[in-house]
C-alpha angles and dihedrals in degrees: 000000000000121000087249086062094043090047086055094046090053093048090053096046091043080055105051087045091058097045091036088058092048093042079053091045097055088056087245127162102222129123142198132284161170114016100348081059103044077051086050091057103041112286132123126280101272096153124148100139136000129251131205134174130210138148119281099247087059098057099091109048082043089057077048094055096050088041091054085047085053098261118151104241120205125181102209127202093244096088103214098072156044131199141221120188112210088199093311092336108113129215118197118210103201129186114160114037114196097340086320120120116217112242145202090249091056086047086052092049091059116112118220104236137152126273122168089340096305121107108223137149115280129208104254107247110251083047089059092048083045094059095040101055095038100066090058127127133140090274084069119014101140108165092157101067088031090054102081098036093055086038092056078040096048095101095055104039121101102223097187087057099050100043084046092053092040101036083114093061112078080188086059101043084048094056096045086049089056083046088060106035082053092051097241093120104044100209140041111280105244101207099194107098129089117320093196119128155205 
């Protein structure tokens, strides 16, 4: 990693330090996640932006919080997000991943873990898998950058689970057949518990 990456990595981390603290502050539920959580578990720094979930009904007193820390806030289209710019670092305040609305049970099932010296709640990992298989479609099927971080992921991921919650996805299933076929899930995926989620 060059120093212009590592320059990039601290700047991110300083990032999510600063927004985590605020999100705290204003007493809200809400944990890490995407590539600052991948990071958080073990994997490689991966970091361009930072990602948070939270429930819906949160978003807006979270976008308060970084506005309030002089953060630059932006409520995008798209409808299942809102945005906050450190400088030109952006925070993503997500709360519905692929048509699925982010609840107070994902949020539980978040683990406190470190992460650039702050404690904070961390995405479990087969929940991270989850929302990061879900949203695929050939518009954005990238295996290649997801690989090392599921692979760094792969003991504490529970594959059942996430072949039962992504059995709809043949982008999914590919991608759990190349994790096998690699070796990086030991056994074969049995797609048969429960498919609820989050």
């Amino acid at each position: 990693m060059g120093s212009h990456s590592h320059e990039v990595t601290d700047a991110i981390l300083e990032t999510l330090k600063r927004a985590s603290y605020a999100l705290k502050d204003a007493g809200l539920k809400f944990a890490l996640a995407g590539g600052c959580a991948a990071y958080a578990r073990g994997a490689a720094p991966s970091l361009h932006d930072v990602d948070f979930v939270l429930t819906e009904k949160d978003a807006p007193a979270a976008l308060e919080a970084l506005r309030e820390l002089g953060f630059r806030t932006v409520t995008p289209p798209e409808g299942w997000l809102v945005k906050a710019f450190d400088e030109d670092r952006l925070v993503d305040l997500i709360f519905r991943i692929a048509d699925h609305d982010v609840t107070e049970a994902l949020l539980d099932r978040a683990e406190p873990l470190t992460a650039s010296a702050v404690r904070l709640p961390v995405l479990e990992a087969t929940d991270l898998v989850i929302s990061w298989l879900i949203p695929m479609s050939e518009h954005a099927c990238d295996y290649g950058s997801m690989l090392p971080q599921v692979r760094a992921l792969r003991e504490q991921v529970d594959w059942d689970r996430v072949a039962a919650v992504t059995q709809d996805s043949p982008y999914a299933f590919t991608f759990l057949t190349l994790l096998e076929r690699l070796g990086v899930i030991s056994h074969p995926v049995n797609a048969d518990g429960d498919s609820k989620w989050p």
